[in-house]
C-alpha positions in Angstrom: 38.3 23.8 -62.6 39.8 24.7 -59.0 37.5 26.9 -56.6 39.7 29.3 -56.9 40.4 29.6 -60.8 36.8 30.2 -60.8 36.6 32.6 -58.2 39.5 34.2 -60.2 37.3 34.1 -63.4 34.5 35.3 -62.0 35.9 38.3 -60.0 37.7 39.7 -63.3 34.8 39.5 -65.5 33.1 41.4 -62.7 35.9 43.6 -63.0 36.6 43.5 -59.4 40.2 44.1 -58.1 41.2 42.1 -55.1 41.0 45.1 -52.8 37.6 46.0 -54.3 36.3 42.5 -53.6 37.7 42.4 -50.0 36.1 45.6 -49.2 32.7 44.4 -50.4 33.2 40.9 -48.6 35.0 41.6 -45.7 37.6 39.0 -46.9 41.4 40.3 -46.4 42.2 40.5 -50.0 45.6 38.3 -49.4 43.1 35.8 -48.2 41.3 35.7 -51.5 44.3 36.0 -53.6 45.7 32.6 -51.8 42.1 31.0 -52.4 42.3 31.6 -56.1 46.6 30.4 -56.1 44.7 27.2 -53.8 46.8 28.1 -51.5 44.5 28.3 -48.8 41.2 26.5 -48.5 37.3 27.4 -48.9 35.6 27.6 -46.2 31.5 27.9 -45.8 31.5 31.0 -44.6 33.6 32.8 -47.0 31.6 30.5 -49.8 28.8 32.5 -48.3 29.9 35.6 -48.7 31.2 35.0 -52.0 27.8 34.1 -53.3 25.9 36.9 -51.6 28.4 39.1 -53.6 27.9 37.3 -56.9 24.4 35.7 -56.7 24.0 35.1 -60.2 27.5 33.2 -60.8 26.0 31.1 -57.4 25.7 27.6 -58.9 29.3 28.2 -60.5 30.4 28.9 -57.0 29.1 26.3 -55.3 29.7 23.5 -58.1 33.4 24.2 -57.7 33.3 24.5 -53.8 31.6 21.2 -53.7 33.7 19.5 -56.3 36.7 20.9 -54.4 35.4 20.1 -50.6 33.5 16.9 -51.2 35.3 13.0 -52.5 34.1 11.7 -55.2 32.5 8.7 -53.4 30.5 11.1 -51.6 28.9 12.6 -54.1 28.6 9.4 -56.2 26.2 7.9 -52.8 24.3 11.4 -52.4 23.5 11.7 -55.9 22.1 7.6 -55.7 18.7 8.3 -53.7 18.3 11.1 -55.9 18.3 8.9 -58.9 16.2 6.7 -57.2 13.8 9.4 -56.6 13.7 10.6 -60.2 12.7 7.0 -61.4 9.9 6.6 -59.2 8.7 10.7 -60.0 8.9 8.7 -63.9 6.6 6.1 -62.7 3.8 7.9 -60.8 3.8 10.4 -63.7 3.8 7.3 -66.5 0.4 5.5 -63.7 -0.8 8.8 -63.2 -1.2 9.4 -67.4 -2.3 5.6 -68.0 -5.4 7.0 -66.2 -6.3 9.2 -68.8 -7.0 9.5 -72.7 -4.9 11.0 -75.3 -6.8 14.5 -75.2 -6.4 14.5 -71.7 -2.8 13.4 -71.7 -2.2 16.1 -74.2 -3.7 18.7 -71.9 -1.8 17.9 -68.7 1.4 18.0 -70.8 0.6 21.4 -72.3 -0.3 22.7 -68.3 3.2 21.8 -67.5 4.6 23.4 -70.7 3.3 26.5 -69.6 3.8 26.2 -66.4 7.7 25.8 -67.2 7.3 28.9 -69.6 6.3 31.1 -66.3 8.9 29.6 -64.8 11.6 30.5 -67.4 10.2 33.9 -67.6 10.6 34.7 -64.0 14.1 33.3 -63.8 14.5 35.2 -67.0 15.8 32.2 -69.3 12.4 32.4 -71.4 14.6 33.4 -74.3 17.2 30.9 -74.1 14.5 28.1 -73.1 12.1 28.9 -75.7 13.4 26.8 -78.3 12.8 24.1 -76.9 9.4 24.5 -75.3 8.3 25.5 -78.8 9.8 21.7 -79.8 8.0 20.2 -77.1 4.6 21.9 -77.8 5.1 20.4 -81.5 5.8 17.2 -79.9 2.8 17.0 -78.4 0.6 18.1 -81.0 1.6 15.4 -83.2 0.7 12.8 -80.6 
């Protein structure tokens, strides 16, 4: 989806009118209304705006900016250290539990269950992650 179709989504289940969200923004509302036809461009500082005015819809926002902003081969070589970085986090964490016995194993696994419970509650997901902490905490019994 287009910057601007989301923009456009977001702003109306916000119930803002373009006025409303140009007077909030600062943003001439013909401005934004030519952003969400993509007939002008995103720029960072109106992207910043945007998300200071709709904080929670902020990944949305800046999915689609980046998406619309950034080539694909970019992204493909940023996201490849990252990658990179996730399989060596894998294998310190797989060295680190070699160390230790089941029980102990089992212990450091439940720390970072509950850990990621705190975590959930303060973003305020707990609900929607609950399920499946509560599939992971049986998981781990059964080890």
């Amino acid at each position: 989806m287009r910057f601007g179709e989301v923009l456009k989504k977001i702003r109306t289940q916000q119930r803002d009118s373009l006025r409303a969200l140009s007077g909030k923004t600062g943003i001439y509302f013909t401005y934004i209304d030519k952003i969400e036809k993509s007939e002008k461009p995103i720029n960072i500082e109106i992207l910043e705006k945007l998300v200071k005015e709709y904080p929670l819809q902020k990944k949305e926002l800046i999915k689609a900016y980046v998406n619309e902003t950034i080539p694909d081969f970019v992204i493909e070589e940023i996201k490849n250290p990252y990658i990179n970085n996730e399989n060596i986090m894998i294998e310190l964490y797989n060295i680190f539990l070699e160390k230790l016995d089941i029980k102990e194993q089992k212990d450091i696994l439940r720390m970072v269950i509950e850990r990621l419970e705190i975590l959930s509650f303060r973003k305020g997901t707990l609900e929607e992650d609950k399920n499946i902490l509560d599939e992971i905490k049986e998981k781990i019994d059964k080890i």
